[in-house]
C-alpha positions as CSV (number, residue, x, y, z in Angstrom):
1,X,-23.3,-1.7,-23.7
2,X,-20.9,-1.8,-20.8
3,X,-21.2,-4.4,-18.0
4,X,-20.7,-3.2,-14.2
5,X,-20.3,-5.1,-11.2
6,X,-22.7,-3.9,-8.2
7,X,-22.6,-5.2,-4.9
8,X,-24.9,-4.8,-1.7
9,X,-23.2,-2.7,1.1
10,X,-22.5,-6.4,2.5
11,X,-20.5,-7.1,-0.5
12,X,-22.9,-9.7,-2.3
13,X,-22.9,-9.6,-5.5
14,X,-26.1,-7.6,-7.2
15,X,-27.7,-7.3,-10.5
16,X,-25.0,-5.9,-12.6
17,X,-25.2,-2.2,-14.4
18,X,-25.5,-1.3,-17.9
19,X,-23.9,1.6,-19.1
20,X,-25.1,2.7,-23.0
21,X,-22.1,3.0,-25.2
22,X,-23.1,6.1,-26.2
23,X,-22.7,7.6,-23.0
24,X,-18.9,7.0,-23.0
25,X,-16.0,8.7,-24.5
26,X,-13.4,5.9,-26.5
27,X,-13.4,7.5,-30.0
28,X,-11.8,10.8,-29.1
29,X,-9.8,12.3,-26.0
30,X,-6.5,10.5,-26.1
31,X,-4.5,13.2,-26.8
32,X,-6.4,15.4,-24.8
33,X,-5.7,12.5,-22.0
34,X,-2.0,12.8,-22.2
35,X,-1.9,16.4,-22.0
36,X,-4.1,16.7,-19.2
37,X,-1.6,14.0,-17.0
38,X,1.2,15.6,-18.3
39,X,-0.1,19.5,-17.3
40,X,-1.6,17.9,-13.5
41,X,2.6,16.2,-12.9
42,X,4.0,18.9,-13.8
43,X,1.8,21.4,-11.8
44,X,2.8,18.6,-8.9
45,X,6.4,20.0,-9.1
46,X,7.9,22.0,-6.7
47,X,10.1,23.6,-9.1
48,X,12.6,24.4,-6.3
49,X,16.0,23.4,-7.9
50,X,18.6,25.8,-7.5
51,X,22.3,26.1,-8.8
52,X,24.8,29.1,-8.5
53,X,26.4,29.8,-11.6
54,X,30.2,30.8,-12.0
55,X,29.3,34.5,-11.1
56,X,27.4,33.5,-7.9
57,X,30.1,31.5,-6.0
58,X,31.8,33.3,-3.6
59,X,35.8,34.1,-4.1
60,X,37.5,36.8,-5.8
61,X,38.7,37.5,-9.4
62,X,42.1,36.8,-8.8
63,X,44.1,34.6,-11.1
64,X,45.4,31.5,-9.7
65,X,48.4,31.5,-11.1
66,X,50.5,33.5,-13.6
67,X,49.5,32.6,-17.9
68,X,52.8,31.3,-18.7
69,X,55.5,29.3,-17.0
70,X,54.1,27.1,-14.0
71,X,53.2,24.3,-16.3
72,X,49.9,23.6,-15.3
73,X,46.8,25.1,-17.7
74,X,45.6,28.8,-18.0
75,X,43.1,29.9,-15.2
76,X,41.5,32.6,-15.0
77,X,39.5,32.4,-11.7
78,X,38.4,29.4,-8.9
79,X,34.6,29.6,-9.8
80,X,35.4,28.4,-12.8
81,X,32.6,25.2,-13.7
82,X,35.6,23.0,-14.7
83,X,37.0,23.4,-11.2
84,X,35.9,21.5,-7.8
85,X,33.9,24.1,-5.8
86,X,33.0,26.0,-9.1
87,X,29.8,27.6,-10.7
88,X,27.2,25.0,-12.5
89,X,27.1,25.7,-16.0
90,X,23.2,25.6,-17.0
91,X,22.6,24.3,-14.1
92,X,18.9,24.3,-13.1
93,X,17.0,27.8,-11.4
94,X,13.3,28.0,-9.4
95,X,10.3,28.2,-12.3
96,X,7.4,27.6,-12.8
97,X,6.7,23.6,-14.2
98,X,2.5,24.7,-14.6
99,X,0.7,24.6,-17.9
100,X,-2.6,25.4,-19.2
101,X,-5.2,23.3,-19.8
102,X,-8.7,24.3,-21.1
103,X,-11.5,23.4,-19.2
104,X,-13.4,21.6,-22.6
105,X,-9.8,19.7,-23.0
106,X,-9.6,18.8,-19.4
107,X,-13.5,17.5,-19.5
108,X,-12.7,15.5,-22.5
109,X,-9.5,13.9,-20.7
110,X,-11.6,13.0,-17.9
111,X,-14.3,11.4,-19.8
112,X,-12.1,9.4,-21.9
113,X,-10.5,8.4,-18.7
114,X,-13.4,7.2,-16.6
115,X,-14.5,5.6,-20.0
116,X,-11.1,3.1,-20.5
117,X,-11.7,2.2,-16.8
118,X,-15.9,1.5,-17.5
119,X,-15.1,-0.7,-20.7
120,X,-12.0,-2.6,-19.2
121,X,-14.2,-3.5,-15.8
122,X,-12.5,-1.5,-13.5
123,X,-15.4,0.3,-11.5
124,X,-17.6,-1.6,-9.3
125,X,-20.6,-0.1,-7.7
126,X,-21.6,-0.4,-4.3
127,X,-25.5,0.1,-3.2
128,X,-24.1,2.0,0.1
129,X,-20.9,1.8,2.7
130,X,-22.2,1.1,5.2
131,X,-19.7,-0.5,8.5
132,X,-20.3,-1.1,11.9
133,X,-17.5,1.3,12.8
134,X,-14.6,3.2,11.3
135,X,-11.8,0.5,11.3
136,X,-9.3,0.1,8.5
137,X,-9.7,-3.9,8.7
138,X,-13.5,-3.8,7.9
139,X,-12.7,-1.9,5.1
140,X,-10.1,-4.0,3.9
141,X,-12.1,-6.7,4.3
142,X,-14.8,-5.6,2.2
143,X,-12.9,-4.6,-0.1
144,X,-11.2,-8.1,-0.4
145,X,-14.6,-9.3,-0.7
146,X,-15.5,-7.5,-3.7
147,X,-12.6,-8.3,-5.8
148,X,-10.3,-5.5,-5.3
149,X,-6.6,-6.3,-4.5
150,X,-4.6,-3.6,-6.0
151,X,-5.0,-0.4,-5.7
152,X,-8.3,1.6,-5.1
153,X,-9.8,4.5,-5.6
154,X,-13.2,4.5,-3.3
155,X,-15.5,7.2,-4.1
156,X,-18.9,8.7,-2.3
157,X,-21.7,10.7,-3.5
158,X,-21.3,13.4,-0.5
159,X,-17.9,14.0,2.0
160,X,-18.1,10.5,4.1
161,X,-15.8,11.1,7.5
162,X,-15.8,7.6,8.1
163,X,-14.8,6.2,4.7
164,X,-12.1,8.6,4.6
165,X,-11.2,7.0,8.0
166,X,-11.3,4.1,7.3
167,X,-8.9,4.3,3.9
168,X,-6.3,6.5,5.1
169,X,-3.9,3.7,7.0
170,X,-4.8,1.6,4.1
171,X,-1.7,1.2,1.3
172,X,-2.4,2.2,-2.4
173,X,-6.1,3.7,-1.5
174,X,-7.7,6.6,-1.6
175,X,-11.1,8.3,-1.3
176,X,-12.6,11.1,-2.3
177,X,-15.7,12.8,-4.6
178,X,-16.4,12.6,-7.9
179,X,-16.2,16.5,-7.9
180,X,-12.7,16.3,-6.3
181,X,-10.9,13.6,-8.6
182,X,-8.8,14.3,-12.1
183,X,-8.0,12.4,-14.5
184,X,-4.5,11.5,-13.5
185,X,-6.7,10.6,-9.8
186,X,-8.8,8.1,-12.2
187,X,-5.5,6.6,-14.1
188,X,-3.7,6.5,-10.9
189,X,-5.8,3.9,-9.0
190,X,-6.6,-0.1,-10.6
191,X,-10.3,0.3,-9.8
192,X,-13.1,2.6,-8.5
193,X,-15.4,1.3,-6.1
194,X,-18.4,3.9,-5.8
195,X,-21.2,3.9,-4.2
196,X,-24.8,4.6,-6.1
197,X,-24.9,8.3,-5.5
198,X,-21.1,8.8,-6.6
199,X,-21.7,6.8,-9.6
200,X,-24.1,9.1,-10.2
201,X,-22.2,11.9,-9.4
202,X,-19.1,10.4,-11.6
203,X,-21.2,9.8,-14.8
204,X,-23.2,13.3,-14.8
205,X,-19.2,14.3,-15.0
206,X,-18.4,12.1,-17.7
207,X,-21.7,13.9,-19.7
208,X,-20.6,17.6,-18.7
209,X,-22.9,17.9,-15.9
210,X,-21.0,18.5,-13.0
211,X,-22.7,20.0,-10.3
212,X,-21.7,23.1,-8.8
C-alpha cells in the first residue's frame, strides 16, 4: 500500500489516501518510460537548422589562383568549406526530429510514471481549490502551506479558469488535466497537487480508463 497526503481546500492536513499496490505500475514500463520522453523532446524540436553547403554559396567557379607557381596551396573555388565564407560540410538541413510511439507503449510510460511519483510521495491530494479570488499569492500561499516548495504540477478534475489564473505568474508551476498531461509533464514537475476529482481522473489513466 502507498501512503498519500490529503489536505482540506484550507490546506489542513486530512486522513491520508491509500493507494493498493496493485494498482500501480513499478515492475515494468522503464524502457517504455525513456522512449516515450525521448519521442515527446524530440517532437518539441523545431528542427529548423539550416546550413548551405559548398554548392549553395553564392560566387562563381573561378579558380583563385593559377595550380602552380604563386606559392600558396591549390584552390579550386572560394566556397570551398576550408575557406572563411565557404560551404558547411555536413552541416545540419530542416527535418523532421518526431518519432512514433504506440499508444499501449505510451500508456505504459505514463503509468509507470505517475507510479515513481505515488511510491516516492510526490502527489498530494486536495479535497477542492477553493480561493477567495484568483491571485497568484493565495495560491502561493497554499501551496507553501501544504509542503510544496519546488516545482508543481496542480491538476483539476474539469478546465478550472481560476486555477490556471492563478499559476500562470507563478515560477516552476503548471496546471492542467489529467487528460491533458504526458509523461514527460508528470517527470517534469517535483510534485502533483490534485484535487479529488483529478485524482480520480489521473488514476482511471494510470488503469487504462481514460475518459473520452
Amino acid at each position: 500500500m502507498s501512503t498519500i497526503k490529503q489536505y482540506t481546500s484550507a490546506g489542513e492536513a486530512a486522513a491520508d489516501l491509500t493507494v493498493d499496490d496493485g494498482q500501480l505500475v513499478t515492475e515494468k514500463g522503464a524502457q517504455a518510460l525513456k522512449d516515450a520522453v525521448t519521442a515527446i523532446r524530440n517532437a518539441m524540436r523545431a528542427g529548423t537548422a539550416c546550413t548551405k553547403s559548398k554548392g549553395e554559396v553564392a560566387g562563381s567557379n573561378k579558380k583563385p589562383w593559377k595550380q602552380k607557381g604563386t606559392g600558396n596551396a591549390r584552390a579550386g573555388f572560394r566556397q570551398s568549406p576550408v575557406w572563411r565564407g565557404g560551404g558547411v560540410a555536413h552541416g545540419p538541413k530542416p527535418r523532421d526530429y518526431s518519432q512514433k510511439i504506440n499508444k499501449k507503449v505510451m500508456q505504459l510510460a505514463f503509468a509507470r510514471a505517475v507510479s515513481e511519483k505515488i511510491v516516492a510521495g510526490d502527489v498530494l491530494v486536495v479535497s477542492e481549490f477553493k480561493f477567495e479570488a484568483a491571485k497568484t499569492k493565495l495560491m502561493a500561499a497554499f501551496l507553501k502551506k501544504i509542503g510544496v516548495e519546488r516545482s508543481a504540477l496542480v491538476l483539476t478534475g474539469e478546465v478550472n479558469d481560476m486555477v490556471d489564473l492563478m499559476v500562470r505568474n507563478l515560477p516552476r508551476v503548471d496546471s492542467a488535466t489529467p487528460a491533458e498531461i504526458n509523461p514527460y509533464a508528470v517527470l517534469l514537475f517535483k510534485n502533483i497537487v490534485c484535487d479529488t476529482a483529478g485524482f480520480d481522473a489521473l488514476m482511471a489513466r494510470v488503469a487504462g480508463k481514460e475518459r473520452k
